[in-house]
Every structure is written in C-alpha cells, then in structure tokens.
N, C-alpha and C positions, 0 to 999 in steps of 0.2 A: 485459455480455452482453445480447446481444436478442433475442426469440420473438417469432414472430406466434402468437399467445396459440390462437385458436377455441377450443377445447376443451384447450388446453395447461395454462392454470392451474387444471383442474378436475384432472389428473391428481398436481397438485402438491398436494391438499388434504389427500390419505388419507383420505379418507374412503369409507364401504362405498360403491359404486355402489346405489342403492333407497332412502339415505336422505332423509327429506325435505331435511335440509340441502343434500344434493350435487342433489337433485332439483330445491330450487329453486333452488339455482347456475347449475345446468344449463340450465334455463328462463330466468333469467337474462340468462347469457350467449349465450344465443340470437337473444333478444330483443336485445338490444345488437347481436350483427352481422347481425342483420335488417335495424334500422335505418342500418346503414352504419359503425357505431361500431367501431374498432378494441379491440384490449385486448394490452398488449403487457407480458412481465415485464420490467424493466427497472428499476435505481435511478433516481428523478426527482432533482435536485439538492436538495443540501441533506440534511436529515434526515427527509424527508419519506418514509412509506408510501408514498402513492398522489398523484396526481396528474392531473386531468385536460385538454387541452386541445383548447378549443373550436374551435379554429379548424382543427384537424387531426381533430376527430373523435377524439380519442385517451386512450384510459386506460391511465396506467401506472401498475403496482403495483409494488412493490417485491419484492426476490425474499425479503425476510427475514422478510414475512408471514407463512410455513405456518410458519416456524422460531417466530415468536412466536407461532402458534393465533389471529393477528388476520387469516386472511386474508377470510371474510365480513364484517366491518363496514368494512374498507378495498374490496370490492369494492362493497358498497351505496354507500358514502360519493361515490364517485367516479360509480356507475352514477344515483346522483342527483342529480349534476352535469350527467352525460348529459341527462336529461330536464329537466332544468331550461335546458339550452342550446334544446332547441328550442320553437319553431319556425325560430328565424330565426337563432341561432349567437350570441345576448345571453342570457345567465343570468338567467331571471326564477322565482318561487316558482312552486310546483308547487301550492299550495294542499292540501298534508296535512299534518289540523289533527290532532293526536298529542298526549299526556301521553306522561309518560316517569315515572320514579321519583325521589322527591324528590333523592335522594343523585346519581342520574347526571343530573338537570337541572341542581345547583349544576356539576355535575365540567364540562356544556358550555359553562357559563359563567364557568367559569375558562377554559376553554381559547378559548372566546371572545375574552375582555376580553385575554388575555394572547400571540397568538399569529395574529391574524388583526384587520386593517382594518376598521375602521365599517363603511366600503361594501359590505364582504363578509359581514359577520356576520348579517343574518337569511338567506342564501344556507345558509350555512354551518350553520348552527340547524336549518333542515330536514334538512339530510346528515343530520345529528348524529342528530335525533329519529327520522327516519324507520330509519337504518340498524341502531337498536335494536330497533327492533319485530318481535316473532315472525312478522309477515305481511310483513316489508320485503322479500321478492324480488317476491310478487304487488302488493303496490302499487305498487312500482317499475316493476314490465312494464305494469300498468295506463296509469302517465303515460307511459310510450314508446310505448303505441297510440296514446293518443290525441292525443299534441302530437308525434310524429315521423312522419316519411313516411319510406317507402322508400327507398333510393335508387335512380334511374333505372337504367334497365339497359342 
C-alpha cells in the first residue's frame, strides 16, 4: 500500500495535536516538503523501517512504526539522511557533534558493525546519534535550511 505521506503519517502517530512531540513532527515534516522531499508510508524491502532514497528525494517508512511506538526515531533517522543528501544528492556528514548514553552508543555500534557497510557507517552514526536527541527535529530543520534549497517552482 502507498500514501503520499504531507501530513498523513502525523495522523498515524496518535499523538494529542499541541504536543511537543507531534509539534516537532509537524515542523518537521514541513520542513522535509519544503525542501522537495517526499515521505511516503510504505514497506522498503527487506526488514527495514525506513528507508531513504537520494536520488528520488524519497522517505519511506514503514507502516509497522506507529504499531511498534518507533515511528519518531525512524522519521529522524531517515529525515537525517535527507539533509545529509544535500547539497548535491551525495550523503555527506552533517557535522552534529552529539554524545549519546553510554548503553545506547555501544547498542549503535553493534548495530553498526553488524548490519551496515564501512562506507556507510559514520553516515549512519549520525542518524543514529542525532535521532536520539530530545532537540533531533530542531536540529534536523536546522541542516535542511541550511544545506537544502527549495525546489524550483
């Protein structure tokens, strides 16, 4: 099954309309198709939550997210993928430098070593780090100001 997401998978969260969570989903996902970026529910291949693709502009999450209660760290994960694509549609570091808690930096580093490519893993460390963080939607829209452009109109 497929949506064109805008404001679709905010309605899938349950969450109260005011709160900060849905508020900064909301901001968010805003900010996402400002920039051009799509967001669509739909299973990616494989066993994967989310998935995003560069080349289409495209995030897709999985519809089993709200059922699991993972659907914000799978919407950051991917929407840091987003800004990590631009400027140019090549995944480069976004440069947010994060701690995390000791127990969930070993957990990214299993999931690192065991489930993702060399070439991908400091890519993938950022998702991971930043999508943890009480502030991950405002920093997130941060890098989509300022390394995305609009799309043409």
């Amino acid at each position: 099954m497929r949506y064109s997401a805008g404001l679709l998978l905010l309605s899938a969260l349950l969450l109260a309309p005011g709160t900060a969570m849905a508020d900064g989903l909301i901001s968010l996902q805003q900010a996402l198709l400002r920039h051009g970026f799509r967001i669509e529910v739909r299973q990616p291949p494989g066993k994967a939550y989310g998935r995003f693709l560069s080349n289409q502009k495209l995030l897709e999450i999985s519809p089993l997210v709200q059922e699991l209660g993972i659907t914000r760290p799978v919407l950051l994960h991917e929407a840091v993928h987003a800004a990590q694509s631009c400027p140019s549609g090549t995944l480069t570091l976004i440069g947010i430098q994060r701690r995390a808690d000791p127990a969930v930096e070993s957990r990214i580093r299993y999931l690192l070593s065991n489930h993702y490519r060399q070439e991908h893993m400091a890519l993938e460390q950022e998702a991971f780090l930043v999508q943890g963080q009480d502030d991950a939607e405002a920093l997130v829209v941060k890098a989509l100001n300022e390394r995305c452009q609009p799309p043409l109109k």
